[in-house]
Kinemage of the C-alpha trace (Angstrom):
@kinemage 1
@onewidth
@group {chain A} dominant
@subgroup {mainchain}
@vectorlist {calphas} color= white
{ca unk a 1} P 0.000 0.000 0.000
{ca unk a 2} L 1.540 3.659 -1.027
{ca unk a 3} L 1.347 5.368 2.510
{ca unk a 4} L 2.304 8.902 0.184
{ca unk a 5} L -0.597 11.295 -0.467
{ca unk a 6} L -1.101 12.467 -3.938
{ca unk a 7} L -0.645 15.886 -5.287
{ca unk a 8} L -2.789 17.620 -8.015
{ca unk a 9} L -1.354 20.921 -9.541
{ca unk a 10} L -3.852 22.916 -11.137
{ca unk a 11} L -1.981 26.154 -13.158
{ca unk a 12} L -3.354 29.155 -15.064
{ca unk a 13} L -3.707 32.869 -15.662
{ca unk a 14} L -5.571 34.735 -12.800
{ca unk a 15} L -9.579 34.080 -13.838
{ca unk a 16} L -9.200 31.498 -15.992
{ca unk a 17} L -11.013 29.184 -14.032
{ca unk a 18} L -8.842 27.113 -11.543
{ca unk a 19} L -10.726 27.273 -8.339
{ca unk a 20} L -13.455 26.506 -10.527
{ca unk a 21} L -12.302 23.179 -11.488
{ca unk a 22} L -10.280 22.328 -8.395
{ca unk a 23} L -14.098 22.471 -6.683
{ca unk a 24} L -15.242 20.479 -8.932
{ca unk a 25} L -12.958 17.947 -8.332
{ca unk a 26} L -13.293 18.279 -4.690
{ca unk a 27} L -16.551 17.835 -5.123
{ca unk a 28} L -16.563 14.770 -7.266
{ca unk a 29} L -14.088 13.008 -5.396
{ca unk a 30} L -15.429 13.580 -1.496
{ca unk a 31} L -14.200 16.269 0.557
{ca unk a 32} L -13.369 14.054 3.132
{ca unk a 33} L -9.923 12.303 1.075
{ca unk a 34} L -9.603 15.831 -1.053
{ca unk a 35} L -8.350 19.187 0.171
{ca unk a 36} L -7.522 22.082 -1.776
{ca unk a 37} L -4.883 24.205 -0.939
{ca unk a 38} L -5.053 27.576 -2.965
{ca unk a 39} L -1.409 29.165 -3.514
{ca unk a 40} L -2.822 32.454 -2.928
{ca unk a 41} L -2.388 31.613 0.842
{ca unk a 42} L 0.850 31.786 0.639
{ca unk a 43} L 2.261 35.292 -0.265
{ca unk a 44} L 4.597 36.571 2.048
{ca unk a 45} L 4.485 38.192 4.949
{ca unk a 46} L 3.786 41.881 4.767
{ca unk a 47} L 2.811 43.006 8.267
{ca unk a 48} L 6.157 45.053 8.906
{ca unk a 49} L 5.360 46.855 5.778
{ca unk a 50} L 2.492 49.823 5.083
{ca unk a 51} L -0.643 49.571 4.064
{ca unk a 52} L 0.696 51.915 1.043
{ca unk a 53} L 3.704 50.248 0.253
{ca unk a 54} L 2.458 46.566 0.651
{ca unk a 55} L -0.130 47.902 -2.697
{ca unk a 56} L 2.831 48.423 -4.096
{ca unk a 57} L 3.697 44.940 -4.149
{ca unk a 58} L 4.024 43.082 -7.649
{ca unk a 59} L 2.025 39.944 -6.497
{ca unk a 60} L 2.123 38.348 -9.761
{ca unk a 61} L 5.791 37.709 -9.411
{ca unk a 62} L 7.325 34.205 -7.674
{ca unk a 63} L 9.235 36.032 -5.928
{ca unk a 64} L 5.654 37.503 -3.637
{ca unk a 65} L 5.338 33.996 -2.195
{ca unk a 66} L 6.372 32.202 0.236
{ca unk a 67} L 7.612 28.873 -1.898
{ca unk a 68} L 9.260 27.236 1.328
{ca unk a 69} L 6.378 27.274 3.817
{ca unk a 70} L 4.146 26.295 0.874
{ca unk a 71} L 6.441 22.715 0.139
{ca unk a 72} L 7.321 22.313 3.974
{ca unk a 73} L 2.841 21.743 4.300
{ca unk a 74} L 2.967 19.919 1.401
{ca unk a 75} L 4.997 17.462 2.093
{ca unk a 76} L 3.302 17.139 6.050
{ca unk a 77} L 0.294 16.651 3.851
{ca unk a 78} L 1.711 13.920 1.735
{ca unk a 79} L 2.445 12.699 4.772
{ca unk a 80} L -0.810 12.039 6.387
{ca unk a 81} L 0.230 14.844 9.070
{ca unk a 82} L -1.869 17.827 10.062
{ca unk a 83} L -0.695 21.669 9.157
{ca unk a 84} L -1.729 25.095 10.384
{ca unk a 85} L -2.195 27.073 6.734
{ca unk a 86} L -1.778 30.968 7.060
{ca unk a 87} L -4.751 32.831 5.771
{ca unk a 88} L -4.401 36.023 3.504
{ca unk a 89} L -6.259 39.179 3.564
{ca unk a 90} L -6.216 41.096 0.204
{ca unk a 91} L -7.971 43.990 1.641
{ca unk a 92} L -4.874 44.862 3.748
{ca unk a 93} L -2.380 42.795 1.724
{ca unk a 94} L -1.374 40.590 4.365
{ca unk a 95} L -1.656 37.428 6.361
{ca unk a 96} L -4.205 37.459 9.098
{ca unk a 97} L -3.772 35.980 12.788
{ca unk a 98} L -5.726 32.791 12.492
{ca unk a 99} L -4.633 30.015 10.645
{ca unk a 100} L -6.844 27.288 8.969
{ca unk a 101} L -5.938 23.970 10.446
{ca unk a 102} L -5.991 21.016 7.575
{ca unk a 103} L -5.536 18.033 6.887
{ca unk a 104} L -4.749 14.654 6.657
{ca unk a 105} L -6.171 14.149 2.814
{ca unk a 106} L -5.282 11.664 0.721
{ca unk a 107} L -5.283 13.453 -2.581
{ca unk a 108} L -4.138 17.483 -2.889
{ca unk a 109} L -4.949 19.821 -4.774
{ca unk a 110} L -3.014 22.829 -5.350
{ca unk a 111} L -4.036 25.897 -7.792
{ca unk a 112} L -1.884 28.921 -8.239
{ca unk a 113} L -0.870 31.395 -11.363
{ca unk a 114} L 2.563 30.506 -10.666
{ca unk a 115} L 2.925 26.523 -9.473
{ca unk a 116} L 4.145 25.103 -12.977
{ca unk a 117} L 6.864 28.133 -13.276
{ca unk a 118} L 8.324 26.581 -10.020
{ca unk a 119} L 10.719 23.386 -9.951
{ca unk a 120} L 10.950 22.473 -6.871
{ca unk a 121} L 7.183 22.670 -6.700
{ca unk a 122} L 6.255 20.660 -10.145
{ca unk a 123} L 8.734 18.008 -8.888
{ca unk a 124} L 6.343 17.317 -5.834
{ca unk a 125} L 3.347 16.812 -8.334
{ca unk a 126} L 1.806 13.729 -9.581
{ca unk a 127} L -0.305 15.087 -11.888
{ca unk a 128} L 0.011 18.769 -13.593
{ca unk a 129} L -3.055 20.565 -14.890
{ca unk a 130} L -3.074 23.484 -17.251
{ca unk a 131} L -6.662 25.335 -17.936
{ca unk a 132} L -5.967 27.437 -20.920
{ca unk a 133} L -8.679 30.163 -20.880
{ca unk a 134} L -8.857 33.357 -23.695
{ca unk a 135} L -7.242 36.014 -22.144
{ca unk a 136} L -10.345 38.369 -22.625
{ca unk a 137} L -12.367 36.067 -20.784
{ca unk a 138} L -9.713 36.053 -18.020
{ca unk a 139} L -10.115 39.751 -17.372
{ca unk a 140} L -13.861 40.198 -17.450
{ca unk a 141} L -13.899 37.298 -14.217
{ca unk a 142} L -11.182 38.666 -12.864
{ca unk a 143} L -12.621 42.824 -12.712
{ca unk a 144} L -16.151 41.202 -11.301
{ca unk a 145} L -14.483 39.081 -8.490
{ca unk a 146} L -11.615 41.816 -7.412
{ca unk a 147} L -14.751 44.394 -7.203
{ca unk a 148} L -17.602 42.030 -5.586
{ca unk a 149} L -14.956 39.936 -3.221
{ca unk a 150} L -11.881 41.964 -3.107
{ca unk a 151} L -13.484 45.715 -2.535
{ca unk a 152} L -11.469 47.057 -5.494
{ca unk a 153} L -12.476 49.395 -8.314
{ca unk a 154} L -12.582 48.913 -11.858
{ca unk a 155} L -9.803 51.294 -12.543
{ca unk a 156} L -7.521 49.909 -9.941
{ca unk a 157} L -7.945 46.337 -11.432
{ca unk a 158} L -6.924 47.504 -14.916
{ca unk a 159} L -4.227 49.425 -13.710
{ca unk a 160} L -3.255 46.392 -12.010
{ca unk a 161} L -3.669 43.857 -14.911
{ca unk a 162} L -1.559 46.476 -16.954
{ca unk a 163} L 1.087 47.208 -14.615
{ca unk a 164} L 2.089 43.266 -13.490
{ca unk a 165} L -0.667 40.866 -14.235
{ca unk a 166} L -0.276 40.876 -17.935
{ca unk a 167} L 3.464 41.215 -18.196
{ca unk a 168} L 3.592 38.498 -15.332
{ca unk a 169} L 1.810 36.153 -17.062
{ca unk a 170} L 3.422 36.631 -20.480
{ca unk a 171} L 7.091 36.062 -18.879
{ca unk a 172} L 6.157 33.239 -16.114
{ca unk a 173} L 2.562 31.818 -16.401
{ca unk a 174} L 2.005 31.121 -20.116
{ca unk a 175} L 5.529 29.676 -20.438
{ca unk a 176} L 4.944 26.937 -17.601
{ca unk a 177} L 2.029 25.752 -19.661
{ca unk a 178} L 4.562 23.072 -21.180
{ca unk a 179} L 5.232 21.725 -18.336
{ca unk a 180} L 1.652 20.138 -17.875
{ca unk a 181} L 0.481 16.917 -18.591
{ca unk a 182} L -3.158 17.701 -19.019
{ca unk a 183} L -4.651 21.133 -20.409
{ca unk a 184} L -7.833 22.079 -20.274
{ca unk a 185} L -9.422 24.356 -22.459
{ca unk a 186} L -12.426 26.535 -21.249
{ca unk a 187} L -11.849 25.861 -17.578
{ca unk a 188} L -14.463 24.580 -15.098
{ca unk a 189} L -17.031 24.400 -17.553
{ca unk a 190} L -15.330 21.802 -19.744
{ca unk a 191} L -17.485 18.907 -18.576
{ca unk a 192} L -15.701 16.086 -20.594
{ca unk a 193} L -12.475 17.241 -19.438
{ca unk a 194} L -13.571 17.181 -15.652
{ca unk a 195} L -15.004 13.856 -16.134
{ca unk a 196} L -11.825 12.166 -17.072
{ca unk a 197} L -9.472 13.590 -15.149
{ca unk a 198} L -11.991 12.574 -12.318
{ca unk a 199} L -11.913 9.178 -13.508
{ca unk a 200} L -8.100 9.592 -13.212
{ca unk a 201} L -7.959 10.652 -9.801
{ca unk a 202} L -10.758 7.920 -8.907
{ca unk a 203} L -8.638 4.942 -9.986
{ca unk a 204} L -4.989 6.524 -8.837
{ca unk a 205} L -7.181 7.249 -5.408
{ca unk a 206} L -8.062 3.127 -5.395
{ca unk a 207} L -4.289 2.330 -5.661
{ca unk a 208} L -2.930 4.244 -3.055
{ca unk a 209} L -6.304 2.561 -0.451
C-alpha cells in the first residue's frame, strides 16, 4: 500500500477558471480524502510593511510567495500529518492571525498562477493541470471578483492587470504551460475534461487505499 498522499497541480492565468475546477474535483471526489490548498495563501508576509507600500507589491511575481512554507505543508500533507495554513487578507495585503488547520487528505490539490513556473514545486506533483482560458475572458472574471470579493475598483484592477498581471503572465505563467500533462481548455465548464481527469484521480485514489 503507497502510505504517500497524492498531489494535483492545477496552473493558469488569474480568472481562468482554476478554483473553478479544483471544486469540482473536490466535489466529485469527497471532501473528506480531497483538500484544496489555494497558492494564494501563501504570499509573504507583509505586516512590517504599510498599508501603502504593501499595494505596491508586484504579487504576480514568484518572488511575492512564500515557496518554502508552501512545500514544507505539502509534504506534512503527503504525509498524512496535520498543518496550520496561514490565511491572507487582500484587503490589507497581508496574512491574518488565524490560521486554517488542515488536513490529513489523501489526494491534494493545489491551484496557483505561478505553481508550474516553479521546480521544486512541479517536482512534488503527480499530476500537472493546465486550464488554458482566452485572455479576454480572463479579465472580465477577474474585474467582477476583485470588485464584488476583493473591494477594489474597476480602474484599480486595470491598472493592475496592466502594470504586473499581464506582463507576469506573459514572462512566467504562459511559459509553464509546457510543463503540464493535461490542459484544459475553457476551464471549469469543460465537462468532458472534468469527467476524465476525475476518472483519473478515482482509480490513482483506489491504488494508493
Amino acid at each position: 500500500m503507497n502510505t504517500r498522499g497524492i498531489l494535483i497541480g492545477i496552473a493558469g492565468a488569474s480568472g481562468s477558471g482554476k478554483t473553478l475546477v479544483a471544486r469540482n474535483l473536490t466535489d466529485a471526489l469527497g471532501s473528506d480524502k480531497v483538500v484544496m490548498i489555494q497558492q494564494d495563501a501563501y504570499y509573504k508576509d507583509l505586516s512590517h510593511l504599510s498599508i501603502e507600500d504593501r499595494a505596491k507589491i508586484n504579487f504576480d511575481h514568484p518572488d511575492s510567495f512564500d515557496h518554502e512554507l508552501l512545500m514544507v505543508h505539502l509534504s506534512q500533507l503527503l504525509a498524512g500529518q496535520v498543518i496550520e495554513q496561514p490565511i491572507y487578507d487582500y484587503g490589507i495585503h497581508s496574512r491574518k492571525d488565524e490560521m486554517r488547520k488542515i488536513g490529513p487528505h489523501r489526494i491534494i490539490i493545489l491551484e496557483g498562477i505561478l505553481i508550474l513556473a516553479i521546480p521544486e514545486l512541479r517536482d512534488m506533483m503527480d499530476i500537472k493541470i493546465y486550464i488554458d482560458t482566452p485572455a479576454d475572458v480572463c479579465l472580465i472574471r477577474r474585474i467582477g471578483r476583485d470588485i464584488h470579493e476583493r473591494g477594489r475598483s474597476v480602474d484599480s484592477v486595470l491598472a493592475q492587470y496592466q502594470e504586473t498581471v499581464r506582463p507576469m503572465y506573459l514572462q512566467f505563467v504562459e511559459p509553464s504551460k509546457r510543463y503540464a500533462d493535461i490542459i484544459i481548455p475553457r476551464g471549469g465548464k469543460n465537462v468532458i475534461a472534468i469527467d476524465i481527469v476525475k476518472s483519473k484521480f478515482e482509480k490513482m485514489l483506489a491504488e494508493i487505499e
